[in-house]
C-alpha positions as CSV (number, residue, x, y, z in Angstrom):
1,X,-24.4,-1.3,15.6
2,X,-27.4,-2.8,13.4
3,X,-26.1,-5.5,10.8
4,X,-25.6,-3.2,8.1
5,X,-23.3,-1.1,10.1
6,X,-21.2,-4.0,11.1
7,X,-21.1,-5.2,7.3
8,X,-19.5,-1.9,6.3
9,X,-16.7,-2.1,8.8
10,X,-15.4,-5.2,6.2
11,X,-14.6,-2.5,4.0
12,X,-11.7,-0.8,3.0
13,X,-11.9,1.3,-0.2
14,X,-8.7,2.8,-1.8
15,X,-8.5,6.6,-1.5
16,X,-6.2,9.1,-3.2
17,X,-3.5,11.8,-1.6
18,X,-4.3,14.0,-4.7
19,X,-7.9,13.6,-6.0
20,X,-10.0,16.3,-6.6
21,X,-12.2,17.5,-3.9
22,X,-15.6,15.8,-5.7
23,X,-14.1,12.6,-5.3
24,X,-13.0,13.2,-1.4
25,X,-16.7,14.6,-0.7
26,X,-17.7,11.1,-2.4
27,X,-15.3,9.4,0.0
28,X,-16.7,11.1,3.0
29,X,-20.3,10.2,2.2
30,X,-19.3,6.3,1.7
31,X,-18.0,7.0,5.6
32,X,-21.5,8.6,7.0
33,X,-23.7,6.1,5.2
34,X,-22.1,2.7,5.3
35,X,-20.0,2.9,8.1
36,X,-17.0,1.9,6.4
37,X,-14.1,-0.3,8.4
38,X,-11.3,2.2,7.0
39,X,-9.0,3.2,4.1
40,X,-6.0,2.7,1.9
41,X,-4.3,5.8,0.9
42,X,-2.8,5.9,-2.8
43,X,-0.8,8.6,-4.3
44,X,-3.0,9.4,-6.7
45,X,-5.4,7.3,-9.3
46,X,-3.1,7.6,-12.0
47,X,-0.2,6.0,-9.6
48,X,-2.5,2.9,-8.6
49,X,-3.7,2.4,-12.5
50,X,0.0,2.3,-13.0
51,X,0.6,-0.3,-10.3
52,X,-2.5,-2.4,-11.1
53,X,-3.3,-2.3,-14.6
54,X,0.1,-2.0,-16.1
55,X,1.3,-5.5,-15.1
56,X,-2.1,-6.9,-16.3
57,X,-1.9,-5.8,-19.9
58,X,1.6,-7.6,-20.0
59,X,0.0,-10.8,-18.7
60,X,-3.3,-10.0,-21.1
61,X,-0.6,-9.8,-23.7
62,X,1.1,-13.3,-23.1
63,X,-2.4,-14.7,-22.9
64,X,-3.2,-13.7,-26.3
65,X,-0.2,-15.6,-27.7
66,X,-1.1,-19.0,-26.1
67,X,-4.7,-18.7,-25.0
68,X,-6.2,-16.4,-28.3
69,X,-9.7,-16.8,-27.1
70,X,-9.3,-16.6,-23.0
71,X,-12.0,-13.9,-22.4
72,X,-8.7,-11.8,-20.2
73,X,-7.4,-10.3,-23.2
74,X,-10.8,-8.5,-23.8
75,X,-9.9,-6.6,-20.5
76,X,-10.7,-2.9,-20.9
77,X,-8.4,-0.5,-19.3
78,X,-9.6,2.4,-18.0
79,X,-8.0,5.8,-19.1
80,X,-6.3,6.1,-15.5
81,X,-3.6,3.5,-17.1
82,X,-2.3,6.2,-19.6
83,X,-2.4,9.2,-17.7
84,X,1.2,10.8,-16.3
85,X,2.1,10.5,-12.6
86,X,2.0,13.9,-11.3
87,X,4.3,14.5,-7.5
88,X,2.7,17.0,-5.3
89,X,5.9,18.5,-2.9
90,X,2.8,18.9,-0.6
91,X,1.7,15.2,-0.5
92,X,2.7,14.2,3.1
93,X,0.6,17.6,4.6
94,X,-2.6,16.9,2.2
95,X,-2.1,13.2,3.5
96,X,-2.5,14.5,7.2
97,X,-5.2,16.6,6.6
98,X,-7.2,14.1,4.8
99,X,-6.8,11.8,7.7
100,X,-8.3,14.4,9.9
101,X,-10.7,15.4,7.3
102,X,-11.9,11.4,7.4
103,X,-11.8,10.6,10.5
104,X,-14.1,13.9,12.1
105,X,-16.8,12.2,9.9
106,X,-16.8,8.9,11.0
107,X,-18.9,7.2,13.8
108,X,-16.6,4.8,14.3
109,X,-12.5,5.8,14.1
110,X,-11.4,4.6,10.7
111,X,-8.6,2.3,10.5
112,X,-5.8,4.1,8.1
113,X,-3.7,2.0,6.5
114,X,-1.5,2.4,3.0
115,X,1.3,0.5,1.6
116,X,5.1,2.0,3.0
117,X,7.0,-1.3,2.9
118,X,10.0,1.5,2.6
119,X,8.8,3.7,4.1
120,X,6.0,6.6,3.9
121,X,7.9,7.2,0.6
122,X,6.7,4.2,-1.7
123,X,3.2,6.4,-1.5
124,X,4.3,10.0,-0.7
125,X,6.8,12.6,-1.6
126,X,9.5,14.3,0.3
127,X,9.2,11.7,2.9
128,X,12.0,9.2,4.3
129,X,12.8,6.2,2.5
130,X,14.3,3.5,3.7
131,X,16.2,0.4,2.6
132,X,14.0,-2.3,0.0
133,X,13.6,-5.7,2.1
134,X,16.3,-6.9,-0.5
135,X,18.7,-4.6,0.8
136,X,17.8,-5.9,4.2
137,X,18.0,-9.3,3.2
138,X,21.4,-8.9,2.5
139,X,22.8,-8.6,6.0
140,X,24.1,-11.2,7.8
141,X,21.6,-12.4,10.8
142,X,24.0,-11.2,13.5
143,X,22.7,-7.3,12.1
144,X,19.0,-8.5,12.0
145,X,18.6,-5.5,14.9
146,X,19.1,-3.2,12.0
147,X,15.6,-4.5,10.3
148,X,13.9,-3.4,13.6
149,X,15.2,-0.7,13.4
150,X,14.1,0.3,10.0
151,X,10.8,-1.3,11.2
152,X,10.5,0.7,13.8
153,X,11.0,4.4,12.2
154,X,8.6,3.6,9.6
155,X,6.1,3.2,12.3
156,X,6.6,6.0,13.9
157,X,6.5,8.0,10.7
158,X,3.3,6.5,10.0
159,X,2.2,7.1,13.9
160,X,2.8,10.9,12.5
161,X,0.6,10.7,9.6
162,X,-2.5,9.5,11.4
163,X,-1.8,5.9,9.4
164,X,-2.6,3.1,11.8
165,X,-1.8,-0.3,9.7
166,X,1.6,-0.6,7.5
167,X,0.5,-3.1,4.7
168,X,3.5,-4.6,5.0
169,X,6.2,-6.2,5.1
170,X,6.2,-9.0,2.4
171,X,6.9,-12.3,3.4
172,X,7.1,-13.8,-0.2
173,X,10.5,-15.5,-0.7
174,X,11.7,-14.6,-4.0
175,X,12.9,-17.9,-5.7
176,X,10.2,-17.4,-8.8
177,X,12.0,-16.2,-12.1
178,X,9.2,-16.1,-13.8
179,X,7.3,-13.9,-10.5
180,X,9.7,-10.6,-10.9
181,X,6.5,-8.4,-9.3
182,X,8.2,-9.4,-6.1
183,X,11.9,-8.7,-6.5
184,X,13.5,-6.5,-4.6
185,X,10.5,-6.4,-2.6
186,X,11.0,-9.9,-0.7
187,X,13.7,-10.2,1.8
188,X,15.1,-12.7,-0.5
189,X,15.2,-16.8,-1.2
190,X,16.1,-18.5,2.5
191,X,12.1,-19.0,3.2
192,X,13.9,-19.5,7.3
193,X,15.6,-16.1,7.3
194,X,12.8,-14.3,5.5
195,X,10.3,-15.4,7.9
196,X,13.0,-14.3,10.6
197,X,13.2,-10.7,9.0
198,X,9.7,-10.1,8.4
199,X,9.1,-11.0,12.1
200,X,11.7,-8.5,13.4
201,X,10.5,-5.9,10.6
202,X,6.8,-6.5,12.5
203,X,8.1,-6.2,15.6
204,X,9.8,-2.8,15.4
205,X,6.9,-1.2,14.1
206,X,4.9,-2.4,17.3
207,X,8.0,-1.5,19.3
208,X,7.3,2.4,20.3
């Protein structure tokens, strides 16, 4: 590879399930001329606007009350914030066939990864979803063969997808009132027992 080929495979722009096929062809060039490293599959752009830019505009927001001039409340959101969330029953086939579609025109494989700390269902319809880490959490250490369990089907439903890399599980321990982005996301406050889970979560998806 020359240098700038190696420099691309760093990078790992987001991509959407359910974009519109200008956007996808602008994806597939990014892949033939930089050599890109791999991608993160999103639902769609109004779902990730949603994720990312809602939570900022509440933090903007408490800025502006003690910090009036800190230059983060003159954030502009883009109109991707506002628009509606619209599910696709077809979601986990268009998400196949856009791995396929990516990979035939790459050099070098892409590594495919998205966020399914649930399961394939915290990004895509109609797809199994599994128990929050919170939920996990909750059972007693003697049942911690039930989180590899659940680690292990989520990656073989990702195996099915074409998804290589699971962006998860978290391994924040939720003791933060004033962090509630985590929640019911973290396996919960023992920082010895969540490190315990998230290990066994890891090691079921590398179990098949």
């Amino acid at each position: 590879m020359t240098l700038e080929q190696k420099t691309g495979q760093f990078f790992f722009p987001a991509v959407f399930i359910n974009d519109t096929e200008e956007n996808i062809q602008e994806t597939e060039r990014l892949i033939k001329e930089h050599n890109i490293g791999g991608l993160t599959f999103f639902h769609s752009r109004a779902s990730a606007a949603t994720n990312y830019e809602k939570p900022i505009i509440k933090v903007t927001s408490d800025l502006k009350k003690g910090f009036p001039d800190d230059p983060r409340q003159k954030i502009n959101f883009s109109e991707e914030s506002t628009k509606k969330i619209e599910f696709n029953d077809d979601s986990y086939q268009r998400l196949k066939e856009l791995v396929i579609r990516f990979q035939k025109c790459a050099t070098t494989p892409l590594l495919m990864s998205i966020d399914a700390e649930w399961g394939l269902a915290m990004r895509v319809e109609k797809t199994p979803q599994y128990p929050y880490a919170i939920t996990l959490g909750a059972l007693p250490e003697s049942e911690i063969n039930l989180v590899y369990e659940v680690g292990k089907q989520i990656g073989l439903d990702l195996k099915s997808a074409g998804i290589h890399y699971n962006l998860a599980p978290l391994a924040d321990i939720n003791n933060n009132p004033n962090n509630p982005v985590i929640g019911y996301r973290s396996f919960g406050q023992n920082k010895e027992k969540v490190a315990r889970f998230a290990i066994e979560y890891l090691r079921g998806m590398n179990g098949f």
